[in-house]
N, C-alpha and C positions, 0 to 999 in steps of 0.2 A: 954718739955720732957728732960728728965738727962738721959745720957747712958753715964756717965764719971766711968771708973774703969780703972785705969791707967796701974793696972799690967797686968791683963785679956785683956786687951787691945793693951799691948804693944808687951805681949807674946804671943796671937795668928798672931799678925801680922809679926812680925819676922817671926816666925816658917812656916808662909803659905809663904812669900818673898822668904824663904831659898830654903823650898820647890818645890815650883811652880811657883810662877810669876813672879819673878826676870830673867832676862836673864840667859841660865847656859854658863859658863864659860868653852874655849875652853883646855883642858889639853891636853899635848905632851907625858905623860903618856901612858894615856889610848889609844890616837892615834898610840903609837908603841907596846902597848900590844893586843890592842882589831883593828886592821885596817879592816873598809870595805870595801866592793869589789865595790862600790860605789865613795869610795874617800870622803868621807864626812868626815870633823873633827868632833870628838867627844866633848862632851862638857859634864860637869862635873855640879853638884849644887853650886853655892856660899858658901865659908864660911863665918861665921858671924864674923870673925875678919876682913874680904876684903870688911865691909857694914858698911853707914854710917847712923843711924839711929837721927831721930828728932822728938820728941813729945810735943805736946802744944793743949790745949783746945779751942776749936772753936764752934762759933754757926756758924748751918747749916741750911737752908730750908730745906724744903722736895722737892721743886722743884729741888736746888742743889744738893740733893744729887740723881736726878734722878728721886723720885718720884711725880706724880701726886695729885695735894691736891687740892681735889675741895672742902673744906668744906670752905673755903673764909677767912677763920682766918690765922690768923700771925703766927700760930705755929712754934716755931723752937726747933731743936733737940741741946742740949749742948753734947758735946764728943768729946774724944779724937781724932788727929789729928796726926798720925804718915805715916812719909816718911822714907821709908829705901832707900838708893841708893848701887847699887851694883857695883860690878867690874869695871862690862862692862859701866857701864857708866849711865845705866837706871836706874829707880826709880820708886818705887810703892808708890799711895796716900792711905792711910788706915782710915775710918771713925771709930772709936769704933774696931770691930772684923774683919771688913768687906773690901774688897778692892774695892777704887770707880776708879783708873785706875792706870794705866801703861805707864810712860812717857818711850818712847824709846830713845830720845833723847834730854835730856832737855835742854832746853836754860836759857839765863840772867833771862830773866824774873820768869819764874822756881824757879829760888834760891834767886831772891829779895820775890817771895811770900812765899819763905817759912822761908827768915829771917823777914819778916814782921807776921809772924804767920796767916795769911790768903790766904788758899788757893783756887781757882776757882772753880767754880763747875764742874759738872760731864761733864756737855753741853760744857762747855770752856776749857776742857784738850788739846784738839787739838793746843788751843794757849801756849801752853808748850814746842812743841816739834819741834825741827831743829832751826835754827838760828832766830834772833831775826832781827829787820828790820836793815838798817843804821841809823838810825836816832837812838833810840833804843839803838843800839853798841856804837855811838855817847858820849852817854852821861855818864858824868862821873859815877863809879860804886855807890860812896858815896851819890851822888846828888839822882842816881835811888835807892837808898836804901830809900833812905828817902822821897821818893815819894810814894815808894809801903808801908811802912809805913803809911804815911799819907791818902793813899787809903782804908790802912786797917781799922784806925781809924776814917774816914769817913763814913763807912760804918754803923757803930755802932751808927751813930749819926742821932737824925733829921735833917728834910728839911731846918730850918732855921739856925743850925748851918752848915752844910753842904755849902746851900748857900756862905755864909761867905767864909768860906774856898776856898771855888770857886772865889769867888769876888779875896781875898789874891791874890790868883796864876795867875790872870788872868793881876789883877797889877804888876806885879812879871815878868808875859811874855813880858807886856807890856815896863817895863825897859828894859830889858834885848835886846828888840827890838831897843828899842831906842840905846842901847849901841852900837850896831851892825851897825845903820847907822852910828853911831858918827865914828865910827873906819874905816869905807869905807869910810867915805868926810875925814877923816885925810888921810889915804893911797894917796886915790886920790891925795888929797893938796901935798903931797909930791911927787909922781910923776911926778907934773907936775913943780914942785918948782924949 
């Protein structure tokens, strides 16, 4: 299935972000015109110049995007893939017209998926939001760019290329292992030298 229309797309998702689902933003304004007896700050709708908006075309399941597909076929939906992020910090995920969630506080991995043009499904939002593990933080920004990358492009691919790619990294860690002992018996060696 094709739901790509990029402007219809692009422009109801703005317009419902500004709207409604985006955080609203706290204004000092309205808190010294309008005060209530409450104590509650007021908060204002986003403007669309304080949002950062990204659009890219993605294939979706029906699983990922939440729904239920028992017809056992591989269908998947092609469409538009827009993230607005506001002010406050938050950001909304938008499938075609529709909003599939609301990151309140996105982390690293958040913005490697969405320089990678693939984003998680509806069921994985949660691994979006608040900090990201140490290990994770760890690693360099470029390196993790280019992994969620290469996850993205994995994904697209069959099991025997996939494999492969698996095989690569796995020789990859395994260097990298190796390098790690070589630099602890050198340390050592010199401590003890």
């Amino acid at each position: 299935m094709d739901l790509r229309h990029p402007v219809q797309s692009l422009t109801c998702a703005l317009v419902r972000a500004l709207e409604r689902d985006l955080n609203g933003v706290e204004s000092p304004l309205a808190n010294d015109l309008l005060a209530t007896h409450s104590g509650e700050p007021l908060n204002t709708r986003p403007d669309e110049k304080d949002c950062t908006v990204v659009l890219f075309s993605q294939s979706w399941s029906p699983q990922a995007l939440g729904y239920v597909d028992g017809s056992g076929d591989e269908a998947h939906v092609e469409a538009e893939t827009i993230v607005v992020t506001g002010p406050c910090g938050d950001a909304c995920v938008y499938v075609s017209t529709q909003l599939l969630y609301h990151v309140h506080a996105p982390n690293r991995r958040f913005f490697l998926d969405v320089a990678a043009q693939q984003m998680r499904s509806r069921s994985d939002a949660a691994l979006y939001e608040g900090r990201d593990t140490a290990d994770e933080e760890a690693l360099d920004y470029e390196v993790a760019g280019a992994l969620a990358r290469l996850r993205a492009v994995a994904m697209r691919l069959d099991s025997a290329e996939t494999e492969r790619i698996a095989r690569k990294l796995h020789d990859c860690a395994a260097e990298l292992q190796r390098a790690e002992r070589n630099t602890t018996v050198a340390k050592h060696a010199a401590t003890m030298g």
